[in-house]
C-alpha positions as CSV (number, residue, x, y, z in Angstrom):
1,X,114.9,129.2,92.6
2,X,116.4,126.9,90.3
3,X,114.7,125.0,87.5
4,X,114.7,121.4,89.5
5,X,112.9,123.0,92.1
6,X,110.5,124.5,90.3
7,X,109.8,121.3,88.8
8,X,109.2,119.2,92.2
9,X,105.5,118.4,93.1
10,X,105.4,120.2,96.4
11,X,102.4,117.9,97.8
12,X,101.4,114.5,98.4
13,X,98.3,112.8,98.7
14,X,97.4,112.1,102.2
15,X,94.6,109.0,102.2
16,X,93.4,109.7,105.6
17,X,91.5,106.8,106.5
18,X,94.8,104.9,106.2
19,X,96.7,107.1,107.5
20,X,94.7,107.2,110.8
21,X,94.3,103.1,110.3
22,X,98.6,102.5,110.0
23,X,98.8,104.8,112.9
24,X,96.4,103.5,115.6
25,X,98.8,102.2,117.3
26,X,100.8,105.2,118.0
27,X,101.0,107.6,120.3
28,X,101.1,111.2,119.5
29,X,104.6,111.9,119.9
30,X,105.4,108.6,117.3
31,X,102.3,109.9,114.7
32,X,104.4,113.8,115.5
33,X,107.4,112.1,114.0
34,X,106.1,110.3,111.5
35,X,104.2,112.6,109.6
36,X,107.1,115.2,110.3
37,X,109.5,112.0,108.6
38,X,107.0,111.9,105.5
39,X,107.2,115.5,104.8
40,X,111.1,116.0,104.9
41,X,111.1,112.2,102.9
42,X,108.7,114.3,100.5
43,X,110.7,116.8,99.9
44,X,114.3,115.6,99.7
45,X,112.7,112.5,97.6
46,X,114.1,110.4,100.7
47,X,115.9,110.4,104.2
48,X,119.6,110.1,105.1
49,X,120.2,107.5,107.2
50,X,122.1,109.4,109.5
51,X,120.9,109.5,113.4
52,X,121.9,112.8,113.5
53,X,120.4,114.6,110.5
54,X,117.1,112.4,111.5
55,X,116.8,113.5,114.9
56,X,117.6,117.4,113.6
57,X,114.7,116.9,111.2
58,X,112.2,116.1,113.5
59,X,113.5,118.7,116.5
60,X,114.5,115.0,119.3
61,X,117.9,115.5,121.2
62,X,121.1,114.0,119.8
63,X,122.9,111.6,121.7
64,X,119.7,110.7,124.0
65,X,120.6,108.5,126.5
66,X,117.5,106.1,125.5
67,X,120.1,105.4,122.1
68,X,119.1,106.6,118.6
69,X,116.2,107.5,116.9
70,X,115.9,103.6,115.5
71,X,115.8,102.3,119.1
72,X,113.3,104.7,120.5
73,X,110.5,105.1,117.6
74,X,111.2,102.1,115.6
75,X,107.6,101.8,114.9
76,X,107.9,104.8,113.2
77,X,110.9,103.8,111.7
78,X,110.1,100.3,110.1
79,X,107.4,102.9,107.7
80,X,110.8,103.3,105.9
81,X,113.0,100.8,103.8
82,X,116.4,101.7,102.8
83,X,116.8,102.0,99.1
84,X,119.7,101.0,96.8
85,X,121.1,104.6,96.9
86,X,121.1,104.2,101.3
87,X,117.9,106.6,101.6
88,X,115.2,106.0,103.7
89,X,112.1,105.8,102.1
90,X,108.5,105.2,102.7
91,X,106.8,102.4,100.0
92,X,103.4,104.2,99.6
93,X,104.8,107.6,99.3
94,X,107.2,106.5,96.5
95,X,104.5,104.8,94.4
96,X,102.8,107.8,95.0
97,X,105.2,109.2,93.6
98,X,105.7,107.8,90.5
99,X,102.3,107.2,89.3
100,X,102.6,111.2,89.9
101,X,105.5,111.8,87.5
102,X,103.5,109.1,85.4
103,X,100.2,111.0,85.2
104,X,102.3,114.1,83.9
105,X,104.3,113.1,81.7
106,X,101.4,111.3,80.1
107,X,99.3,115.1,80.5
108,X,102.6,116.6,78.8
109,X,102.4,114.2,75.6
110,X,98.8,114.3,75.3
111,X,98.8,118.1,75.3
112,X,101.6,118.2,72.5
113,X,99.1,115.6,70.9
114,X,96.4,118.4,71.4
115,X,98.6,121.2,70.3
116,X,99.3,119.6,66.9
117,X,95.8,118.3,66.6
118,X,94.4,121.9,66.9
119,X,97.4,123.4,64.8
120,X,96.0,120.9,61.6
121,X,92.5,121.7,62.3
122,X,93.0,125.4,61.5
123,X,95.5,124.5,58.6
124,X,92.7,122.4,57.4
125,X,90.0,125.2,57.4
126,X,92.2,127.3,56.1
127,X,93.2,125.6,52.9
128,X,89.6,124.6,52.9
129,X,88.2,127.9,52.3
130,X,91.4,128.9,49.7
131,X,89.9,126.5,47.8
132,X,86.5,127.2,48.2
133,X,87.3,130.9,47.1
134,X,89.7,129.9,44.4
135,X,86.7,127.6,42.8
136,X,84.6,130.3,43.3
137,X,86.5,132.8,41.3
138,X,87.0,130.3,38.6
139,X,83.5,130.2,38.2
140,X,83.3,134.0,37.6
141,X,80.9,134.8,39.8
142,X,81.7,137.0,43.2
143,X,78.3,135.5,44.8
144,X,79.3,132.0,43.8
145,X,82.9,132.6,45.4
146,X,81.6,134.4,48.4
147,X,79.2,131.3,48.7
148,X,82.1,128.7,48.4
149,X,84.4,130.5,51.1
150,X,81.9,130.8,53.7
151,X,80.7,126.8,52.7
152,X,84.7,126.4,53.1
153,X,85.0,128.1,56.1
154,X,81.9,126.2,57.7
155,X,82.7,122.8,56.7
156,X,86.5,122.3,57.0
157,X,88.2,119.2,56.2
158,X,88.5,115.6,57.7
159,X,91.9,115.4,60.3
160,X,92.6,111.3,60.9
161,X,94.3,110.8,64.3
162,X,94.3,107.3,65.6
163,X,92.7,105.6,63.4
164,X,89.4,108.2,64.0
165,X,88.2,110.9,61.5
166,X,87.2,114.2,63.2
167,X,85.1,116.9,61.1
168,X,86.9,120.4,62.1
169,X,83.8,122.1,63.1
170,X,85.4,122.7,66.7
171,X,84.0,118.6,67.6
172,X,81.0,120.4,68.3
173,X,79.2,116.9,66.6
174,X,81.6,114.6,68.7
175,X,80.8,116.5,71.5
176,X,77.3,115.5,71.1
177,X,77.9,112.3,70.4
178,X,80.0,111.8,73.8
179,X,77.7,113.2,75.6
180,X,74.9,110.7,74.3
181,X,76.8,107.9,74.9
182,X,77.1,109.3,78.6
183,X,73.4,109.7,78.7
184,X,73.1,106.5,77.1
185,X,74.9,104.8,79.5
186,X,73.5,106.2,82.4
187,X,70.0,105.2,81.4
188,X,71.4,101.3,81.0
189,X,72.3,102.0,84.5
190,X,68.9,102.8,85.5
191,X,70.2,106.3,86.2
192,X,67.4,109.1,85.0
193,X,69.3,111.9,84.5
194,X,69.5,112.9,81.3
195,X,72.4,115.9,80.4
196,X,71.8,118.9,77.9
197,X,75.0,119.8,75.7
198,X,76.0,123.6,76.4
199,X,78.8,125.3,75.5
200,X,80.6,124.8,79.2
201,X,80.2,121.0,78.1
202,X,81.4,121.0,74.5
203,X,84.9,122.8,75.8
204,X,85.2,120.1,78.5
205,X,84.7,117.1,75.9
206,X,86.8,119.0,73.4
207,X,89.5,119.0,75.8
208,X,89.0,115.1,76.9
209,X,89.0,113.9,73.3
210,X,92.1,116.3,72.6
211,X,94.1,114.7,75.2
212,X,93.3,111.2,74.1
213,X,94.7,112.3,70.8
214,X,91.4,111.3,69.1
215,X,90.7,108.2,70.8
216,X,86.8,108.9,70.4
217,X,86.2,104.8,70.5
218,X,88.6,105.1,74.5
219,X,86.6,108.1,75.5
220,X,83.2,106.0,75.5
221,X,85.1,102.8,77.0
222,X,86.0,105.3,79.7
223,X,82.5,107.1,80.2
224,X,81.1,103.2,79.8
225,X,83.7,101.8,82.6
226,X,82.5,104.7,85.4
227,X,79.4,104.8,85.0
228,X,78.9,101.1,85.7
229,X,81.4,101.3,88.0
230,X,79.7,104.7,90.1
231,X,76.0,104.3,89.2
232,X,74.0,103.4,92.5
233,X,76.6,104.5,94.5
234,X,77.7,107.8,96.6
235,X,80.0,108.0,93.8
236,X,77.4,108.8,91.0
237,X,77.4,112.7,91.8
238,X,80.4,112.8,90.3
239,X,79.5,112.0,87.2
240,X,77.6,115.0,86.2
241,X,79.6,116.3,83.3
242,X,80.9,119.7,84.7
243,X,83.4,117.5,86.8
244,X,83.4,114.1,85.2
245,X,85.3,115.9,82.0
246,X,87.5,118.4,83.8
247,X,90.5,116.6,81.7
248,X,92.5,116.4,85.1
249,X,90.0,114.4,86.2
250,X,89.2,112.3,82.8
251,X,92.5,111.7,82.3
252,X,92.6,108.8,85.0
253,X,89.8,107.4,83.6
254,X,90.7,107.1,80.3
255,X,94.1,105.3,81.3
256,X,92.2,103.0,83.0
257,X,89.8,101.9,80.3
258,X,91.3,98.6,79.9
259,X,89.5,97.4,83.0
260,X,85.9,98.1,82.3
261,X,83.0,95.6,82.7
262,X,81.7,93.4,79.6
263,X,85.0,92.5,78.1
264,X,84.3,89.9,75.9
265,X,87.6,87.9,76.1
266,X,86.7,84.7,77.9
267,X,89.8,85.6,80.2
268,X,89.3,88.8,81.5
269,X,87.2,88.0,84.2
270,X,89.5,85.9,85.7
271,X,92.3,88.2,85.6
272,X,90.6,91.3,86.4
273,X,89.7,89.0,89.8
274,X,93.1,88.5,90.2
275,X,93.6,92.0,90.2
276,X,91.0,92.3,92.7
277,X,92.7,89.9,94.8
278,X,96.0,91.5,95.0
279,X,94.6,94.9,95.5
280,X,92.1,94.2,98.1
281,X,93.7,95.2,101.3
282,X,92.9,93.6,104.6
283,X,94.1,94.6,108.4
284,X,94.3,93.2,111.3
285,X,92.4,95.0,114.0
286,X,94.7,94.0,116.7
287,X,98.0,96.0,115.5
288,X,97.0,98.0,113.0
289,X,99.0,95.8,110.5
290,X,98.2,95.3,106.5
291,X,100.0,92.4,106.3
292,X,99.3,90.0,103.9
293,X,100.0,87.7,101.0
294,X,100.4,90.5,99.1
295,X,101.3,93.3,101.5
296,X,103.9,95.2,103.9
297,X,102.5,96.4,107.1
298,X,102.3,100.0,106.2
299,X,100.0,98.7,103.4
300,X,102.4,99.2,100.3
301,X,102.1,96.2,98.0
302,X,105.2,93.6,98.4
303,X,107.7,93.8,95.2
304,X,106.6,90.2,93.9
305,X,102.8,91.3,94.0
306,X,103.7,94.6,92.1
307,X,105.5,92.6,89.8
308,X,102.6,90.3,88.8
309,X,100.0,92.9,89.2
310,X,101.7,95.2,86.3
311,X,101.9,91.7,84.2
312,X,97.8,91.5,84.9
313,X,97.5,94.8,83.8
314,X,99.3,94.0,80.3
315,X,97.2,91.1,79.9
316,X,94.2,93.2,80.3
317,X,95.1,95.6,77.9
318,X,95.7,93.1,75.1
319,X,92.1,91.5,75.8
């Protein structure tokens, strides 16, 4: 296996409901196809658009007498646009795609953030307790010294990342502090639950401040955002804080931050509705269509609606 293989996601993310919504009007020979279509598109990172190779993919007769594969499912077909490169490729796949490559590539630079992060923390104790030992010796007095190096060892030194001084005493004090805010939070909500910090805990929030490089201030925005975004709702299981820190998980919510209620700039509400308006998605009962202002009818945003949606998001950002 070479190395670009290895390196290929080998799954997608099947949303069911809208799978089973864009397909209603199939029948189960066309949904057979499709799904058959989104797997080799998966794979090979698009189709040729070759008759021939399609019809071999998906096990149908070449040369059918009905004509080609375009003729006889081309509701199956029009779920793929040809690219620049000729490919055939489906729009929600492809997005999925490359929020994917995305998402880890922003995991692969936080955990070099974290690396380095953890890699000054022990520098930092060490010298720390050098000197506490070296002071203590100066001093001429063993129990002084021993008393300096295990002061030394305990307290550490400052590290400064992003603006944020950490103590290096494993964050066990920022975890605490997260985990107040969360409690904090969830009473505002009108949610009683109230969480204990235990060692399980303090690893997760060590983890989720690690790969925000820091970002103590973004990791509250975050917790603040979800919690008045879930509370009340099915969704407010999930954010106990056994799953709501698993740093796969966090990781999404702390890139979308930006977007939390209470923004004070005078603006933001009216973009973030804007957001809300191109998002939203609407079908048409009839045939099983998205199609809209702002979408195809498989339900993949159209390019001009990406295009200003990605602008909104900037704005957000900078409010």
């Amino acid at each position: 296996m070479n190395e670009k293989s290895k390196r290929k996601p080998p799954a997608f993310q099947l949303y069911v409901a809208e799978f089973l919504q864009g397909t209603a009007m199939m029948s189960n020979e066309e949904v057979g196809i499709y799904i058959r279509l989104l797997c080799h598109a998966w794979d090979r990172e698009g189709l040729p658009n070759d008759d021939t190779i399609l019809c071999r993919l998906v096990g149908e007769p070449i040369g059918h007498p009905d004509g080609s594969l375009h003729s006889r499912f081309p509701v199956v077909l029009k779920k793929f646009y040809e690219d620049d490169d000729g490919a055939l490729r489906n729009s929600r796949q492809e997005t999925y795609r490359s929020e994917m490559r995305q998402r880890r590539q922003k995991l692969r630079e936080n955990s070099k953030k974290g690396g380095e992060m953890n890699r000054l923390r022990i520098k930092a104790e060490s010298l720390a307790s050098q000197k506490a030992i070296q002071k203590g010796s100066q001093e001429g007095s063993q129990n002084t010294s021993q008393e300096g190096s295990q002061k030394g060892s305990q307290k550490g030194a400052a590290l400064t990342l992003n603006s944020i001084t950490i103590a290096s005493e494993d964050f066990a004090e920022v975890s605490r502090d997260v985990l107040g805010h969360m409690n904090r939070a969830l009473r505002d909500s009108k949610c009683p639950t109230s969480f204990k910090l235990n060692n399980h805990r303090r690893e997760l929030i060590y983890e989720c401040v690690k790969e925000s490089g820091g970002d103590i201030e973004g990791v509250k925005q975050a917790i603040t955002r979800m919690v008045s975004k879930w509370a009340g709702t099915k969704y407010a299981e999930a954010l106990n804080p056994d799953s709501f820190f698993r740093p796969e998980k966090f990781i999404r919510y702390y890139e979308h931050r930006s977007f939390m209620v209470g923004n004070e700039d005078e603006e933001a509400p009216a973009l973030r509705a804007r957001v809300e308006a191109i998002t939203s998605k609407f079908i048409d009962p009839g045939t099983g269509s998205f199609e809209s202002e702002h979408r195809n009818s498989d339900g993949s945003l159209k390019p001009e609606a990406k295009e200003e949606l990605e602008t909104l998001k900037s704005q957000l950002k900078k409010c």
